[in-house]
Backbone as ProteinMPNN parsed JSONL, in Angstrom:
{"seq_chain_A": "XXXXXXXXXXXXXXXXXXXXXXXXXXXXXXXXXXXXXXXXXXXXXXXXXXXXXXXXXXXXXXXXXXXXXXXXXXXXXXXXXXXXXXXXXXXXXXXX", "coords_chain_A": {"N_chain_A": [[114.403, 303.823, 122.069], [114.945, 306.042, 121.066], [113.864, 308.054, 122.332], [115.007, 307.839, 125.042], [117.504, 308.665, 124.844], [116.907, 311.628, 124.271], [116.003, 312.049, 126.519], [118.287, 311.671, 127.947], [119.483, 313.753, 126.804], [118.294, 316.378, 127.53], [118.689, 316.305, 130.353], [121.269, 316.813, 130.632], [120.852, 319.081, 129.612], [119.294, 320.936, 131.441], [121.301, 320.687, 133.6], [123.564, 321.434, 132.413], [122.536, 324.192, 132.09], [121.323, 324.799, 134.864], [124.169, 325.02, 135.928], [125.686, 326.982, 134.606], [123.797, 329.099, 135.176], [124.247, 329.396, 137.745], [127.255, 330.028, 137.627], [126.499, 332.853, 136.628], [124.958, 334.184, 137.716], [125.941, 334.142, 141.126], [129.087, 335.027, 140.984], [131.01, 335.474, 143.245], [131.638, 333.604, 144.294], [133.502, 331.077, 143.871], [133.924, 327.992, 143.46], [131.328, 327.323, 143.317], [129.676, 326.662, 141.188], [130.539, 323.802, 140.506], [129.173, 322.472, 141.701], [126.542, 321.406, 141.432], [127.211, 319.747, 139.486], [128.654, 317.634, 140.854], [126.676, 317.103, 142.625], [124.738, 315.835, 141.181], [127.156, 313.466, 140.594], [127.646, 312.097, 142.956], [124.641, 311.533, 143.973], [124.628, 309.491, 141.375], [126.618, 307.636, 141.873], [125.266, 306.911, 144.203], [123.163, 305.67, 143.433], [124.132, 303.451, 141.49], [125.402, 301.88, 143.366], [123.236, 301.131, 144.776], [121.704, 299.74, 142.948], [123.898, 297.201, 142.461], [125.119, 296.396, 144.749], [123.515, 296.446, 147.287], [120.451, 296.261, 146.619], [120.773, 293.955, 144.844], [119.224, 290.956, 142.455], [117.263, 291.556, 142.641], [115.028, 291.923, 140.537], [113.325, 294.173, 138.479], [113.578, 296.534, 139.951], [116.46, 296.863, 140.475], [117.278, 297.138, 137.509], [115.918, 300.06, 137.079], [117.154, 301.503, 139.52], [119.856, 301.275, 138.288], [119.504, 302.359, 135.866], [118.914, 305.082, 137.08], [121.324, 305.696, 137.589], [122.715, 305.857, 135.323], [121.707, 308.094, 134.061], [121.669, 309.969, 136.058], [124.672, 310.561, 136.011], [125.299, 311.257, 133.353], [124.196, 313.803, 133.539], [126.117, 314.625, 135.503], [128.758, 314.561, 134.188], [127.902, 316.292, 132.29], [127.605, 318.748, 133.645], [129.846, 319.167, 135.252], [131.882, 319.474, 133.252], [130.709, 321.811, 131.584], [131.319, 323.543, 133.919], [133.973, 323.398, 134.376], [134.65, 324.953, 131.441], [133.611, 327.069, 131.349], [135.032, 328.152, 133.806], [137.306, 327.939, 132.256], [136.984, 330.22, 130.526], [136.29, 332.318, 131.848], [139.274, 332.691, 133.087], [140.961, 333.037, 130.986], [139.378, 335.503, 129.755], [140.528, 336.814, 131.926], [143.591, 337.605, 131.779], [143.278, 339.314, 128.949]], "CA_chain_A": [[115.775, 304.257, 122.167], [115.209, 308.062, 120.459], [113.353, 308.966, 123.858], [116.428, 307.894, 126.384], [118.504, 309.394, 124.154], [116.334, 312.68, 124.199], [115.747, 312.586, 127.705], [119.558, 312.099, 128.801], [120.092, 315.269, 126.259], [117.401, 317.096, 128.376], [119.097, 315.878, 131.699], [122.361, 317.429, 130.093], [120.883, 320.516, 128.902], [119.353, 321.112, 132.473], [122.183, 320.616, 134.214], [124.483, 322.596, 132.114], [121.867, 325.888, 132.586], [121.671, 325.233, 135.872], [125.918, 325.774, 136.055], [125.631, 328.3, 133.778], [123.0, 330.257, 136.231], [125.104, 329.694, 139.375], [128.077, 331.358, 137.711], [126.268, 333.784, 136.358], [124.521, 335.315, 139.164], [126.842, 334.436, 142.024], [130.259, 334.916, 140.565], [131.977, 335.196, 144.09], [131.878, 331.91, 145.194], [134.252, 330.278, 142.698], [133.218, 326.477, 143.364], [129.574, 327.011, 143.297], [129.631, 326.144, 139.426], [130.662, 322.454, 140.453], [127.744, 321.848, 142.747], [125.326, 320.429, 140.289], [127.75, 318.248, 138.553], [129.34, 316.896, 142.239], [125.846, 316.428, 143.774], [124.588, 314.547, 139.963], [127.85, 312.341, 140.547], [127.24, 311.505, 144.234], [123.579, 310.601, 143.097], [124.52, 308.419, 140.35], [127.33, 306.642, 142.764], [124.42, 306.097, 145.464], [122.216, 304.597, 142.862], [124.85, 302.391, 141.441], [125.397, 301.425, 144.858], [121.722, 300.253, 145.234], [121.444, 298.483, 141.892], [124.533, 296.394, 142.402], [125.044, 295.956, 146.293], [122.165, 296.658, 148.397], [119.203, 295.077, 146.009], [120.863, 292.986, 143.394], [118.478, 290.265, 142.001], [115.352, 292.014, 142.838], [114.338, 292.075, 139.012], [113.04, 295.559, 137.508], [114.385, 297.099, 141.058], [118.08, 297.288, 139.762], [117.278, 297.778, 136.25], [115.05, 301.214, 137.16], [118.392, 301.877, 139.571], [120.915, 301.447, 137.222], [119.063, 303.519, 134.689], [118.575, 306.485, 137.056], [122.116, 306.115, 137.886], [123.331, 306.386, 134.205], [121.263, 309.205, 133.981], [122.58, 311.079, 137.082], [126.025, 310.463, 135.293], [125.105, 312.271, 132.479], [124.397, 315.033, 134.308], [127.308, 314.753, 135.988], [129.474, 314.84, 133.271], [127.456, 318.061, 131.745], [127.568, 319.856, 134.657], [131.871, 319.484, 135.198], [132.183, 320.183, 132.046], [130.169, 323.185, 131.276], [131.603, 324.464, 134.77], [135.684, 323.611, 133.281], [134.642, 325.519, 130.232], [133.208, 328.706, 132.206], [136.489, 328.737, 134.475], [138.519, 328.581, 131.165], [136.451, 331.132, 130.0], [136.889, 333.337, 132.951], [140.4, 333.027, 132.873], [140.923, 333.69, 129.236], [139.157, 337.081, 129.695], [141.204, 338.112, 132.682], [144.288, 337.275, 131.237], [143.474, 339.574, 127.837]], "C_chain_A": [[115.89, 305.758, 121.922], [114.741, 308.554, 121.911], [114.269, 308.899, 125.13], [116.901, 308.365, 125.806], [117.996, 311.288, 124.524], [116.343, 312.745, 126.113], [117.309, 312.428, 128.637], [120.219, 313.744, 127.911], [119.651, 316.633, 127.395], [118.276, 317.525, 129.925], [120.648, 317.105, 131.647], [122.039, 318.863, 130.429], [120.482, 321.547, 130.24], [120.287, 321.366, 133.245], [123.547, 321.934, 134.042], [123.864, 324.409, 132.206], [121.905, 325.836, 133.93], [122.882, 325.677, 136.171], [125.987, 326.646, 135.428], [125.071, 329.184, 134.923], [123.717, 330.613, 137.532], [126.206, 330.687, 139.202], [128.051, 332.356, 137.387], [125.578, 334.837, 137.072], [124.826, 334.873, 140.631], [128.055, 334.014, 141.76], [131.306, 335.536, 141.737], [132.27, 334.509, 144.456], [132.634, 331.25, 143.594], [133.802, 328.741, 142.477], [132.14, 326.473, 143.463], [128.804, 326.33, 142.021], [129.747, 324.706, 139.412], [129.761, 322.014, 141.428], [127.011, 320.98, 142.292], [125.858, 319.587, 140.055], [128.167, 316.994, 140.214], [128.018, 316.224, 142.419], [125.156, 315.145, 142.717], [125.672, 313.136, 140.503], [127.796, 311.445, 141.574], [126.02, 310.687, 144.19], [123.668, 309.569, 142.307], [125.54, 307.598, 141.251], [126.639, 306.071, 143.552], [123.553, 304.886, 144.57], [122.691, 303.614, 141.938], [125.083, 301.455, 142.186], [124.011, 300.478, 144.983], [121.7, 299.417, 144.123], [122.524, 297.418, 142.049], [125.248, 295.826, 143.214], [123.782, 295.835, 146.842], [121.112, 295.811, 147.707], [119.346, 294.18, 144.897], [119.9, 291.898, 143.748], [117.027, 290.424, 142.522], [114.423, 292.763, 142.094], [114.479, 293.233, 138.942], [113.72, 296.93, 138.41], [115.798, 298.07, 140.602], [118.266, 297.894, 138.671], [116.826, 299.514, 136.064], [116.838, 301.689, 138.018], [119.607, 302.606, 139.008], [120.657, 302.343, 136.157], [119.025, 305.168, 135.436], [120.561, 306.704, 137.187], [123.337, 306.434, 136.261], [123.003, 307.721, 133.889], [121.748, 310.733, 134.593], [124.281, 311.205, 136.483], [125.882, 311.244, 134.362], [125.329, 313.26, 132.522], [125.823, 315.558, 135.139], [128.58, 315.522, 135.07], [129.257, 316.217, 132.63], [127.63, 318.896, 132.489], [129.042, 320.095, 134.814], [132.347, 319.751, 134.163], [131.944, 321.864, 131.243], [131.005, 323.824, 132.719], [133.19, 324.398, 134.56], [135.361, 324.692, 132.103], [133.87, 326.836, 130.642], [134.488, 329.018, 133.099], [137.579, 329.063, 133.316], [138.133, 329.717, 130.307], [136.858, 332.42, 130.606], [138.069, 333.8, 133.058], [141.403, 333.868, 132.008], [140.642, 335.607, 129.434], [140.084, 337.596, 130.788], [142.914, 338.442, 131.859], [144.613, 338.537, 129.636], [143.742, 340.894, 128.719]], "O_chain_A": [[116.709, 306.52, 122.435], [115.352, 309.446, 122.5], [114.267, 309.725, 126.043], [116.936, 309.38, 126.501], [118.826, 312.058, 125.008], [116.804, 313.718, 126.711], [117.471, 312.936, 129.747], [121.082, 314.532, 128.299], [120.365, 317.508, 127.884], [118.436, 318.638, 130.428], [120.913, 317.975, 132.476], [122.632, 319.625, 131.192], [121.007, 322.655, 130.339], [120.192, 322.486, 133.746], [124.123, 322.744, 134.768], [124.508, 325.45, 132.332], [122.505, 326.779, 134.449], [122.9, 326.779, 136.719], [126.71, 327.457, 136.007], [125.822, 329.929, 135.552], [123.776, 331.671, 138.16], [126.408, 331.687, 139.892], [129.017, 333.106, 137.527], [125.668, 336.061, 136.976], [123.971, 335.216, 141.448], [128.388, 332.878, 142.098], [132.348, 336.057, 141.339], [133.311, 334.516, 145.112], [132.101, 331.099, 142.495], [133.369, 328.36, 141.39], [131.703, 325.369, 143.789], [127.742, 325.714, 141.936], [129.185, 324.136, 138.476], [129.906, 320.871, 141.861], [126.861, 319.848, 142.752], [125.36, 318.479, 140.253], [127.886, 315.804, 140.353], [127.976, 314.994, 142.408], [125.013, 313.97, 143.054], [125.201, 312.028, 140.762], [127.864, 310.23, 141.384], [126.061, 309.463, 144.311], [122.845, 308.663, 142.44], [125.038, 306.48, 141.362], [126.913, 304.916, 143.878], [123.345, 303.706, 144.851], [121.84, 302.849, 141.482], [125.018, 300.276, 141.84], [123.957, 299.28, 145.259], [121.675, 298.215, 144.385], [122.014, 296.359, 141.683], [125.995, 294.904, 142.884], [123.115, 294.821, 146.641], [120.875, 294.695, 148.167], [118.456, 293.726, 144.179], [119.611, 291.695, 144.928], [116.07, 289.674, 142.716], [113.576, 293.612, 142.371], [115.578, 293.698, 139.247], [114.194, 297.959, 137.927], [116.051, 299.267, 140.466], [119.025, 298.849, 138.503], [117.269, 300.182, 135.129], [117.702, 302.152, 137.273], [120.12, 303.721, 139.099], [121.535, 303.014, 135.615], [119.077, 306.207, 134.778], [121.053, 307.791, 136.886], [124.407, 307.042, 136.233], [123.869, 308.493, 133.478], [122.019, 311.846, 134.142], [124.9, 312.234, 136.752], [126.531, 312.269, 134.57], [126.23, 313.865, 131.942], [126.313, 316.681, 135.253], [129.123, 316.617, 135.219], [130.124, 317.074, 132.458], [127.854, 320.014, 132.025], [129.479, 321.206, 134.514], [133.412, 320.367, 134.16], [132.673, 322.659, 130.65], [131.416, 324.943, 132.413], [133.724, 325.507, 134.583], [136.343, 325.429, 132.014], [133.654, 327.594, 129.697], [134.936, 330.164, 133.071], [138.407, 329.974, 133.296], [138.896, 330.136, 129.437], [137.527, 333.326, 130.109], [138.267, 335.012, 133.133], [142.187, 334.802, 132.173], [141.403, 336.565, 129.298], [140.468, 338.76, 130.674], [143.199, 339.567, 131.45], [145.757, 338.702, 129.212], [144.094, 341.94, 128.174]]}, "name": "protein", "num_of_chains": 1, "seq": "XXXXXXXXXXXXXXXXXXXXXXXXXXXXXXXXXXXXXXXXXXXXXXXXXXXXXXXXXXXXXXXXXXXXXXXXXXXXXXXXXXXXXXXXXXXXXXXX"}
């Protein structure tokens, strides 16, 4: 259990540097910061999709599935988040 735990932190911590890096060295493109988290969430929707349509009851199949697709969620979540909290960041400073 400490090593899924550690490795969805990882997944996180990835995710959120990658959004970090996008808006930090191409800060003209305004939606480029939600890329990572979008394409994570699309990922984890496809592989939900496969574990619980496409191959249900084809044992360890679904279970491996379903696990990458919690995973890709993770990411998901880190990535729209860290890229909300860099736009309110952005804002903030123009604003002062």
């Amino acid at each position: 259990m400490d090593r899924l735990i550690l490795v969805l932190m990882v997944i996180a911590i990835i995710i959120a540097g990658v959004t970090y890096l996008l808006d930090r060295f191409v800060p003209s493109i305004k939606s480029i910061k939600f890329l990572p988290g979008v394409l994570c969430l699309l990922l984890a929707l496809y592989y939900f999709y496969l574990a619980y349509i496409v191959k249900a009851g084809e044992g360890f199949e679904d279970l491996g599935n379903f696990i990458m697709g919690m995973m890709l969620s993770i990411g998901a979540i880190a990535g729209l988040i860290t890229a909300l909290l860099l736009e309110i960041r952005r804002r903030n400073n123009r604003n002062k």
